[in-house]
N, C-alpha and C positions, 0 to 999 in steps of 0.2 A: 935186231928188233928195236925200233923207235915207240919209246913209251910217251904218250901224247902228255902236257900239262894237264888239260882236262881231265881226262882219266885215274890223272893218278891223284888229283885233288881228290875224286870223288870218293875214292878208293881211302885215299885217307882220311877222310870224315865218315865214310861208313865204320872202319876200321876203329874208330874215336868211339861212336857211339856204343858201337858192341860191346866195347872196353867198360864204358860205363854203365851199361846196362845189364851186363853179367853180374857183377855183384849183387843188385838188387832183385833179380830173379834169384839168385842162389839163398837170399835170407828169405824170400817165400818158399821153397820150395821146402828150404828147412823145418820152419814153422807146421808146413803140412805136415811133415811124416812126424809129429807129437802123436805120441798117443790118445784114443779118445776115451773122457775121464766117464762116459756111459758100455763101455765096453766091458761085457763082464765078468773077465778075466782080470782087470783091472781093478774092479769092483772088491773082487774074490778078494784081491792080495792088499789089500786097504793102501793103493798108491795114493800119491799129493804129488802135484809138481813142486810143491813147497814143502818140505816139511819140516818146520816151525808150525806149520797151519796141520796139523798131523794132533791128535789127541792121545793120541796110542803111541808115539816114539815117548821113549824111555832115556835112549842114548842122545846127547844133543849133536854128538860128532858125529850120527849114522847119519849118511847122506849117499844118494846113489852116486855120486864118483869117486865113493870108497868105498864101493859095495864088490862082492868078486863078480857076480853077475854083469856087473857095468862093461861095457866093452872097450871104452876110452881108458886105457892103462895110463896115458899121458896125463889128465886131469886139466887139460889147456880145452877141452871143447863144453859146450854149454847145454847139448843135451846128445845121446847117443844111443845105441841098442842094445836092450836087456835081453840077456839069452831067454828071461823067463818071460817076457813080455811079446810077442812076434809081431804083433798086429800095428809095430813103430815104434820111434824112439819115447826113450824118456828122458824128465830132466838131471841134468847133472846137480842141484840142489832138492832133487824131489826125494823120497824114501817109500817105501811098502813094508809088510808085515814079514818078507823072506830075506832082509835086508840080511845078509851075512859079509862081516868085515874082510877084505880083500890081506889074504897073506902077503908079509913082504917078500 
């Protein structure tokens, strides 16, 4: 099989592009599956994706990537899924009122 110059030039700049255009779809697609902060389950559980900006956190170290709820055990991702939350992720610096500390 004789592979033509042409061809495989094209092929290797399609190949480029993809390359660099995968990432930047994968941090939108991220962004989408947030929780949404009118949803009223979310409402219920008094989340923030910040909580510093929380009135009601008590604890300064609760935060959902040390909550047991959190599903990121790792603590390297920046927002992830709450078993109690289904409707998408939430953030790894956010908190709610079911915040419970994660056993070691």
């Amino acid at each position: 099989m004789k592979i033509e110059r042409r061809n495989f030039l094209k092929t290797l700049v399609v190949g480029g592009v993809a390359l660099a255009v995968a990432p930047v779809l994968r941090i939108r697609d991220a962004i989408a599956d947030l929780v949404k902060s009118d949803d009223p389950l979310v409402v219920a559980l008094g989340y923030v994706a910040v909580a510093k900006n929380s009135k009601d956190r008590k604890d300064k170290k609760a935060l959902c990537k040390n909550c047991q709820f959190y599903s990121d055990t790792t603590g390297k991702e920046k927002q992830a899924k709450c078993q109690l939350i289904p409707s998408g992720e939430v953030a790894a610096e956010g908190w709610c009122r079911s915040y419970s500390k994660r056993k070691a």
